[in-house]
Structure formats: structure tokens, C-alpha cells
TIPA-375605 format. One line per 2 residues: number of its first residue (from 1); their letters; for each residue x, y, z of C-alpha. Coordinates in steps of 0.2 Angstrom, whole numbers. Example, Ala and Ser with C-alpha at 12.3 -4.5 7.8 and 13.67 -1.06 7.14 Angstrom:
BEGIN
1> as> 62,-22,39 ~ 68,-5,36;
This chain:
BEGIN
1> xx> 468,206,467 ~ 484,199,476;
3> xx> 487,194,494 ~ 493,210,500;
5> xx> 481,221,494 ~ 467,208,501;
7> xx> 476,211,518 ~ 474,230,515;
9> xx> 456,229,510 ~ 452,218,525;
11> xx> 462,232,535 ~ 454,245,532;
13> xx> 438,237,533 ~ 442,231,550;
15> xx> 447,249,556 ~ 430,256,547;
17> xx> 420,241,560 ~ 429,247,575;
19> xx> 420,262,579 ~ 416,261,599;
21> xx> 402,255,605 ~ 394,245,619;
23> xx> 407,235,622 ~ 408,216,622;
25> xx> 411,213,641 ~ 399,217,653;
27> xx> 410,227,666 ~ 398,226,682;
29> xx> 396,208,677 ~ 416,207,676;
31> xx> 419,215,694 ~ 405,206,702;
33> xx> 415,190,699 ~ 431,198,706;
35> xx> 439,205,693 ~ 445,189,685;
37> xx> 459,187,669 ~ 448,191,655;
39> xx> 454,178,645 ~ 452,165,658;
41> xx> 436,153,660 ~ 431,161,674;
43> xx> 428,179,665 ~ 417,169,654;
45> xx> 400,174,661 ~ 404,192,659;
47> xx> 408,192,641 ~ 393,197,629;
49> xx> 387,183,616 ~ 390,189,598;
51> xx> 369,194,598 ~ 372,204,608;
53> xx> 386,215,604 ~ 384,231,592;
55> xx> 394,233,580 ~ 397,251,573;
57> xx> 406,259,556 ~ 412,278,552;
59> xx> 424,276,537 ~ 441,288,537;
61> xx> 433,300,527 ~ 418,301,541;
63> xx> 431,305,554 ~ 441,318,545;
65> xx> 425,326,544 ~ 418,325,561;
67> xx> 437,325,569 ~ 432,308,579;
69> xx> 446,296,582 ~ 442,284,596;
71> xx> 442,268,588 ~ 437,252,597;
73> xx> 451,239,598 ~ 439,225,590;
75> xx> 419,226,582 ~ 407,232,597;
77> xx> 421,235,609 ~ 423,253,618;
79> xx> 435,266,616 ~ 452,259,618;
81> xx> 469,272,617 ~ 478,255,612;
83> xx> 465,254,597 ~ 469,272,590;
85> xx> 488,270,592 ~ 485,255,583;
87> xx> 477,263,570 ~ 489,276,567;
89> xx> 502,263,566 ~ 494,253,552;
91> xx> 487,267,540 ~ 507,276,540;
93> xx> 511,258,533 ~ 498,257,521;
95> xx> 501,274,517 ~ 484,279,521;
97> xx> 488,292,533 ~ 491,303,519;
99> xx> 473,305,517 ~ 474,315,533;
101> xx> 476,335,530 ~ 486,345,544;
103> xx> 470,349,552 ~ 464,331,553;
105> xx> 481,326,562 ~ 482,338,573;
107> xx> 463,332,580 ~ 471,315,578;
109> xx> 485,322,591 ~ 474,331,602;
111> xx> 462,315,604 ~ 477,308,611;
113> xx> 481,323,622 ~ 465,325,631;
115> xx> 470,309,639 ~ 487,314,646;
117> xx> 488,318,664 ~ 499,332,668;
119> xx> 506,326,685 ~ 511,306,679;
121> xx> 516,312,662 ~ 504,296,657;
123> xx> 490,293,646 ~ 475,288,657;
125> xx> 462,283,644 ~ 453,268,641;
127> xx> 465,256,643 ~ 474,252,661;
129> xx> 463,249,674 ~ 463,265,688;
131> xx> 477,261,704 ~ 465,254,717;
133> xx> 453,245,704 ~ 449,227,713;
135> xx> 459,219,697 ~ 475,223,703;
137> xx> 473,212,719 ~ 477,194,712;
139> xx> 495,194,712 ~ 497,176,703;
141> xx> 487,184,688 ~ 492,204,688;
143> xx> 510,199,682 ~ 514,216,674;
145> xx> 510,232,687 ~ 502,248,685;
147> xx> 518,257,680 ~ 523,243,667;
149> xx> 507,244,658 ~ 507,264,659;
151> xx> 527,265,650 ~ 522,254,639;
153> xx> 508,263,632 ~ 520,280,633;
155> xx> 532,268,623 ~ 518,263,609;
157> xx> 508,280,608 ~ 520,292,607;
159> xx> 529,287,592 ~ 510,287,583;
161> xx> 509,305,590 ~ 525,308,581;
163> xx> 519,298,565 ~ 504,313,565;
165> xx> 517,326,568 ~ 514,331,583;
167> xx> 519,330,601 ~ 512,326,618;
169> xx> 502,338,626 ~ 514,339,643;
171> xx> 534,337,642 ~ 536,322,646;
173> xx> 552,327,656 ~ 539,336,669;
175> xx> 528,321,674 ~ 533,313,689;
177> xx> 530,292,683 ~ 538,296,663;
179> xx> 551,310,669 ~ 557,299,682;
181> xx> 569,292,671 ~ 580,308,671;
183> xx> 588,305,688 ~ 603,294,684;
185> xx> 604,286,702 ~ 582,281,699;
187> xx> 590,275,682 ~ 603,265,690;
189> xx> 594,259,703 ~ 580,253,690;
191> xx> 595,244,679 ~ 605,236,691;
193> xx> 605,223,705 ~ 587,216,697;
195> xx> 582,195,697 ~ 581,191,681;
197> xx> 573,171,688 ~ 554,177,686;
199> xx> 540,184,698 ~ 537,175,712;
201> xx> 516,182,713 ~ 523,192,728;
203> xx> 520,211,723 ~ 541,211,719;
205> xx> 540,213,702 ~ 561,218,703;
207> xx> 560,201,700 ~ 556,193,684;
209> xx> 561,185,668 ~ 570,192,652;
211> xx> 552,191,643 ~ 545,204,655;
213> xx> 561,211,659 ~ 566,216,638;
215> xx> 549,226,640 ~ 554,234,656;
217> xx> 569,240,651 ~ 566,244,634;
219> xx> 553,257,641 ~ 567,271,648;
221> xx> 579,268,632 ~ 561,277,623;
223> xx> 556,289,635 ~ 574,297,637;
225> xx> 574,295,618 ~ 556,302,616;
227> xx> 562,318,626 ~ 578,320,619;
229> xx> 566,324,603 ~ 551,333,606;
231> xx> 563,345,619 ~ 576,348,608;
233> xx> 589,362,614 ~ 582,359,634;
235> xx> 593,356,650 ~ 580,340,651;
237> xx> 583,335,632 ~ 603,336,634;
239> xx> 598,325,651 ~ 589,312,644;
241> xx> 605,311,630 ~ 617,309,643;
243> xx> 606,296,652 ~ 602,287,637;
245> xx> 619,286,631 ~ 631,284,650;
247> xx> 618,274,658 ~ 605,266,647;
249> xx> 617,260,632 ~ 631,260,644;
251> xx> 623,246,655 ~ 618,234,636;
253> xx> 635,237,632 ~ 641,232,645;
255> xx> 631,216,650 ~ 625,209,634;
257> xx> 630,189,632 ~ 638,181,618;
259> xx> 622,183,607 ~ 617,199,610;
261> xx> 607,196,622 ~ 602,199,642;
263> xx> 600,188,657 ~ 607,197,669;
265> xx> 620,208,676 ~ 634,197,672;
267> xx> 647,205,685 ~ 631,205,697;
269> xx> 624,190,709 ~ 625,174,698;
271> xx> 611,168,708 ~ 599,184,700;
273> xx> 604,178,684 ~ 589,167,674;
275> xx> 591,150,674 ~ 573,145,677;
277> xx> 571,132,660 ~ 591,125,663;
279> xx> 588,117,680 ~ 605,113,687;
281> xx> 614,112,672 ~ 625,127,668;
283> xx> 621,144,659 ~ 628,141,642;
285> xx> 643,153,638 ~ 641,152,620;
287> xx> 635,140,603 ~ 619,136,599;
289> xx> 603,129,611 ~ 608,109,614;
291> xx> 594,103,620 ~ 576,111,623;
293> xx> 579,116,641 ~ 593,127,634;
295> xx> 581,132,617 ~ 569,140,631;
297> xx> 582,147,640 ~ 587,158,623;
299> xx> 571,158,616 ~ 567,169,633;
301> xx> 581,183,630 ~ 576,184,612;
303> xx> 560,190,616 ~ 565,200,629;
305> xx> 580,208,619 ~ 573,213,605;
307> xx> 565,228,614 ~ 581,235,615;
309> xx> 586,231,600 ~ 574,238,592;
311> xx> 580,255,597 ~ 599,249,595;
313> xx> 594,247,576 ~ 585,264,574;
315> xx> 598,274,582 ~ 612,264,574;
317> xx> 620,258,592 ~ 637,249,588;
319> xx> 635,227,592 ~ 649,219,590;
321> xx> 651,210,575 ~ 656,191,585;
323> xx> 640,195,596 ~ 629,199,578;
325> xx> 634,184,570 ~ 630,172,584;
327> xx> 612,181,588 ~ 611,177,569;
329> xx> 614,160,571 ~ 605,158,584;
331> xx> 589,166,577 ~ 591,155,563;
333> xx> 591,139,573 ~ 576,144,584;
335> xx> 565,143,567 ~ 553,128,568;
337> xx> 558,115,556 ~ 540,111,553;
339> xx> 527,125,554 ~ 544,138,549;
341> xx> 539,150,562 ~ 546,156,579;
343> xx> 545,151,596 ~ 550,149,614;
345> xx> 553,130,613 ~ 562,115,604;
347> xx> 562,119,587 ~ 561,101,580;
349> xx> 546,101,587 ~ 528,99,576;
351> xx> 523,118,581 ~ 530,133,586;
353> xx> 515,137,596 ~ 521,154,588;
355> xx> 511,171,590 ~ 513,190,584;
357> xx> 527,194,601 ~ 540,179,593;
359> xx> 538,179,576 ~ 540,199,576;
361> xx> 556,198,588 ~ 565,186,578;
363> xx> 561,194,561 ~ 563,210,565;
365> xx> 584,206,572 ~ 586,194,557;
367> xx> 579,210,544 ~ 592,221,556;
369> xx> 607,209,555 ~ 604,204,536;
371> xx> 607,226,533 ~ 620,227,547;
373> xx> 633,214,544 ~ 638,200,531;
375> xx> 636,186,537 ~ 625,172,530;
377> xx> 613,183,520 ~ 608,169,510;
379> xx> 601,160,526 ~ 592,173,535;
381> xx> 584,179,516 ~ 576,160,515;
383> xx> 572,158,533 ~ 564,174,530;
385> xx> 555,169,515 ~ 547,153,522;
387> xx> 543,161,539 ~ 533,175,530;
389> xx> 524,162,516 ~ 519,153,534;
391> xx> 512,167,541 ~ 502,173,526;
393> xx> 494,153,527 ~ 493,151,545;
395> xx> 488,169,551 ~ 474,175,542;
397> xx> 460,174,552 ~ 440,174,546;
399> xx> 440,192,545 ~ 455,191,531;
401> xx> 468,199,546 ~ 482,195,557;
403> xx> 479,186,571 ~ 489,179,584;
405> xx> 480,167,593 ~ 480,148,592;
407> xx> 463,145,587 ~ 457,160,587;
409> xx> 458,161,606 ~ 450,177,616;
411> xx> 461,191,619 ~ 468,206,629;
413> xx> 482,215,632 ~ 482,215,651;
415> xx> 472,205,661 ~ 459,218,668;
417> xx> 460,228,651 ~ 442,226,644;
419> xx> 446,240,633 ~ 457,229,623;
421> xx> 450,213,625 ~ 445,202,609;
423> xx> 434,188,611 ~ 436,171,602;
425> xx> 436,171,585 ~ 435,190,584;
427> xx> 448,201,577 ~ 459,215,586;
429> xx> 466,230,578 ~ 483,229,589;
431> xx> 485,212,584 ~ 480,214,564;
433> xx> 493,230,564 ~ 507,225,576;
435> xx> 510,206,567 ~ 510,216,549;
437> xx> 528,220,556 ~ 534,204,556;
439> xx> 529,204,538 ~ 537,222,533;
441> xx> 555,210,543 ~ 553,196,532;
443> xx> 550,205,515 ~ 563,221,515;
445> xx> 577,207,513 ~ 568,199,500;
447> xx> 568,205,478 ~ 559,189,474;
449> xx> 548,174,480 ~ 542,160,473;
451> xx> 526,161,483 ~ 515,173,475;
453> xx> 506,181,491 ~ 523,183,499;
455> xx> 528,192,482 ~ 512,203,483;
457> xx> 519,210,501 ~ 538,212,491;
459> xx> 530,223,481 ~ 520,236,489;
461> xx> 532,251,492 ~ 532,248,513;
463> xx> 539,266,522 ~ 550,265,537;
465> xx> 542,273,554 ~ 550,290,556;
467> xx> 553,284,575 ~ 559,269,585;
469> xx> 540,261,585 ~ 538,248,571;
471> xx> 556,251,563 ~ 563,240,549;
473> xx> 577,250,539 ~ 569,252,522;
475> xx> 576,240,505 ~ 593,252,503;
477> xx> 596,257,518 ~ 612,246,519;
479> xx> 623,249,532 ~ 637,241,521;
481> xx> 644,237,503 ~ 643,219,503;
483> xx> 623,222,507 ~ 620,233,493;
485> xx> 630,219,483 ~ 625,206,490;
487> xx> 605,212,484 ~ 610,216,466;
489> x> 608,237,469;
């Protein structure tokens, strides 16, 4: 047995203990304290001890044959839609999902459906808590609002829908929240004139830093895609390709910084854009981080950014080659020099406090500059290497799976999202599935490694995602001559 197919094995058997069941928070109990972060001390009461949780298994082959895909997103949770998607998304990369005849994935696709709203365009299953629910009324811990959580999910769940083959129940170009989009002075007006200096706990969430903000925008760049797809030869698929290119791209283009990157609009209000870690000192206008005020400041539009680029990647979007090589070397010089992982602060210092969201960011734009342009291929490939041998020995968790958390912290994707929520020390299917990307970055630049487990992962025949969810260009998908030399094909 090697490291990778241990990881697969602890996979599947992962997915196979996820099957929902009474969940591992007791909601009433959650509510009568207020609605408090999950995560957070306060929540503690609420949250079942591990005798009392109860834990189910269906296998795959059990669910081809009853057609049940509701998946749990950790062992005795309940349904979670964010636990399915998940699910989808890791067995495509395993290749597993080829055990799924058409009938099976169009069940697959039509448990996904039932949840669709026609009116919203969303998905409003077990995952985001209801508009009116008592958790969306602390405003210093609901940070990310209604609408952010829902286009995120349209963002994640569509692309497994078009892993399976299928396509969403209602156009998406007819729902009021996910068609919205398709007016270009919404778009515009969603784009432009935004604080980029974080929330204030105010309701105002115009305001907010590039984190957040990368996710924001990143969400119409894949709807107007998504629609562009699934309603080929429409009025509202020609639409979204406009928008997408005139007004999406157009604004990128047009304001991304020396790296590559966004903090603002540059020809905007300089006082809307992010400063928050420099203090009074200047915004940099180019080099590398001098100090860590200034390593925060760029570690914050790196994880922000990459949501864009990871669509500028898959469709193949034009950066220019000054901008590329300085995001390279600033990726580069983000790397920790001791734990060699990725991370928001100084990078000298004993540990990246590194989880799935940075080291995926930073190794999937290092995997995309390494095939896009040739410069220091060399570096990225060894960065990539020791980042990828560190998260093999610092990741696993007890259950032989990816984990995220320091420590094997509780869990959740949103605050008030007991659907999602892992407690300490137990695993989650997003997590375990979503950090094996970081992975797949590291290894498609890499023939050889001196660290058998990370060689175990070069190995395995990885596919690339027929969409923009979980991309990474596959080993010759070069985009130049001196890549394909540079790799020896």
C-alpha cells in the first residue's frame, strides 16, 4: 500500500460513515442559547458528546441500488447539500464516479434538483439557515450574508451537477437571486465603488476585505459562465457571455495590481482601498512583502484572488506576463520557511497557522503559472514538492484524511450551518475532498520526488474537472514549448 492509495481507502471509507443521521448538534438546544457560532464556546452545550452520536454506513454500491445520495458532511451528522457536492467532487478525482451508470447519475442529479427553488434560482437544502432564522441577527459574528452563502453554494454544486452530466433543474438565468447577474448595470453596480477595508459588523456588507471580497466576486464570473453552458444558443446564454467578458473580465483586467491581484478599484476612492494590516504606511506599488504588516496585506489578496483566477485559468483568460511573474514571486516568498506551507502572516515565522483555503489558493496559481509562463519553474516545482511532502505529514488526521484544522478544531462552514458542522477531532467530507486539491496543484508539476508518499500521489492518473470547480490543468496541458521542455515530454 502506498500514501495515496491509504488516503483513497480512508476516503471512501469516510464517504461510506457519512450516511445522515441524527445529527451531532442538538438544534432546539442550539437556538435556545441564541443561535450562537457554532464553533464558538458558547455553542458548546448544544453539541452532542460522541456517545451520543449515531453513526451510519450505506456503501456506493447501496446507494446505486436504492438511488439515495444525501450524505452527511461528518459520521452522525444530518443531510448536508454541501456533503454531497462534496462527495461528487472527490469520487470524479478518484475516478470512482465511474462506478455510477447513467441511471445512477441522473438520481445523483435529481437529488440535487429537488432542492432548487424555482423563484431564487437557489438550492434551499440543508445547508443555509432560512432568511429570518434567529442566527442571522448577531451582526459581529454573521460576517458572510444570506446571499453570499447561497452563490456560493450555486458556485460549488453546479460544477458537481455537470461532473454527473447533468444540469440544474431551473435555468438559472430565470431565478431572481442567480439570474440577477444578467443585468449589466446590477453587475456594475455589484463591481464597482465597493470598500475593499473590511466589515464594520453593520449589516453593510459592500464593505469588506479582499478574503471575503475574492469569494464575492468570483461567484457572478461562475454563474454568467454556468449559464453561458447549460443555455447554449439562448438570448440569456449570449447575455451572460457578453456580461462575463465586457463587465466581469473587463473590470480584473482592468484593475488588477502588479501581482495579479485585487484591492480595490484602482481609479476609485483611494480611501475604499484595503489597507487594514499597513496602518499608515503606504500601499506597496510593487516587489515583494517587506515587513509582516505588508506579508498580511498580500497574503489577503492572494486568498481573495484566486477565486478569480481560478476561472481565469480554466477558461484560458490572457495575465500579463510582468503581472504572472511577480504573483510567482510573490507566492513563492509567502511559503513558510519552517513548516513549508502557506499562510496570511510573516513567513519566517515558526508556523504557517496554514488551513485547506491558503494552502489550496497558493498551490493551485503556482500549478497555473508553472504551465502558463516560464519563469522559475525550477522554484515553484521544489516549493511545490516540500509544500505537498508537508501536508501529507501534517494533515492527516485520525481518521487517515485531510483535515484543516489546527488541532483538530470543531468546524463549519457558516456560523449557523449545523449541517455542516464538524466537531473536534472529527472529520468532514468538504474538508477531506476540497484540501486534496492542494495536492492534485503540488503534484501535476512534479515527474519525481524524493518523498515516497508525495511520489505515491505523482503517480496516480489524477483527471482534470470538466468545469471551473476543482481545476488544475492536467501533466501536458502545457500552454507553452519551454513547459513541455522544461518537463522532459
Amino acid at each position: 500500500m502506498s500514501a495515496c492509495s491509504d488516503y483513497h481507502a480512508a476516503s471512501l471509507d469516510l464517504i461510506e460513515r457519512c450516511a445522515p443521521s441524527t445529527g451531532v448538534v442538538d438544534v432546539s438546544a442550539w437556538e435556545a442559547l441564541g443561535c450562537p457560532n457554532l464553533t464558538s464556546q458558547a455553542a458548546a452545550s448544544a453539541i452532542r458528546p460522541l456517545s451520543e452520536r449515531h453513526e451510519r454506513r450505506l456503501t456506493l454500491e447501496q446507494r446505486i441500488a436504492s438511488g439515495n445520495y444525501a450524505f452527511a458532511s461528518t459520521p452522525g451528522g444530518v443531510e448536508s447539500l454541501e456533503a454531497s457536492h462534496s462527495v461528487v467532487d472527490a469520487l470524479y478525482l478518484w475516478g470512482d464516479l465511474a462506478k455510477l451508470g447513467p441511471r445512477a447519475r441522473a438520481e445523483w442529479v435529481a437529488y440535487f434538483n429537488q432542492y432548487q427553488d424555482r423563484d431564487t434560482g437557489y438550492f434551499l437544502g440543508p445547508y443555509v439557515r432560512e432568511q429570518g432564522h434567529p442566527s442571522w441577527r448577531d451582526t459581529k459574528t454573521i460576517t458572510h450574508p444570506w446571499d453570499h452563502m447561497h452563490d456560493h453554494l450555486v458556485t460549488c454544486l453546479v460544477p458537481a451537477i455537470q461532473a454527473l452530466g447533468g444540469q440544474t433543474r431551473f435555468k438559472l438565468s430565470d431565478g431572481n437571486m442567480t439570474g440577477r447577474f444578467l443585468d449589466r448595470d446590477y453587475l456594475r453596480d455589484f463591481l464597482i465603488g465597493r470598500s475593499w477595508n473590511g466589515y464594520q459588523g453593520d449589516l453593510n456588507f459592500r464593505e469588506h476585505n479582499p478574503w471575503y471580497l475574492g469569494n464575492e466576486y468570483w461567484y457572478p464570473g461562475c454563474i454568467l459562465w454556468q449559464i453561458w453552458q447549460f443555455e447554449a444558443g439562448t438570448p440569456a446564454a449570449a447575455q451572460a457571455r457578453a456580461l462575463l467578458d465586457e463587465e466581469w473580465y473587463a473590470w480584473h483586467d482592468a484593475n488588477m495590481s502588479a501581482w495579479g491581484l485585487w484591492y480595490g478599484d484602482l481609479a476609485g476612492d483611494p480611501q475604499r482601498l484595503f489597507r487594514a494590516p499597513l496602518g499608515d504606511a503606504d500601499i506597496p506599488s510593487e516587489g515583494m512583502p517587506r515587513n509582516p504588516a505588508e506579508s498580511t496585506w498580500h497574503a489577503n489578496q492572494v486568498m481573495g484572488g484566486a477565486h478569480q483566477l481560478w476561472l481565469y485559468d480554466f477558461e484560458r483568460h490572457a495575465i500579463p506576463d510582468d503581472k504572472r511573474a511577480a504573483q510567482t514571486n510573490l507566492l513563492l516568498a509567502m511559503q513558510n520557511h519552517n513548516d513549508h506551507h502557506f499562510g496570511v502572516g510573516d513567513p519566517r515565522a515558526p508556523s504557517a497557522n496554514s488551513n485547506d483555503c491558503t494552502d489550496v489558493d497558493c498551490l493551485t496559481l503556482l500549478a497555473y503559472n508553472f504551465r502558463r509562463q516560464n519563469h522559475r519553474r525550477a522554484d515553484i516545482a521544489a516549493a511545490c514538492e516540500r509544500a505537498a511532502s508537508a501536508i501529507l505529514k501534517n494533515k492527516i488526521d485520525s481518521h487517515g484524511v485531510l483535515s484543516a484544522r489546527a488541532g483538530g478544531a470543531a468546524w463549519t462552514h457558516h456560523s449557523g450551518s449545523h449541517e455542516t458542522y464538524s466537531p473536534a477531532g472529527a472529520p468532514n467530507l468538504h474538508q477531506q475532498g476540497f484540501y486534496l486539491w492542494a495536492l492534485l496543484a503540488a503534484v501535476s508539476v512534479l515527474d519525481h520526488s524524493s518523498d515516497p508518499a508525495v511520489q505515491s500521489f505523482i503517480d496516480h492518473p489524477w483527471p482534470s474537472m470538466p468545469t471551473h470547480g476543482l481545476w488544475v490543468p492536467g501533466r501536458h496541458q502545457y500552454q507553452t514549448r519551454e513547459a513541455a521542455t522544461f518537463l522532459g515530454a
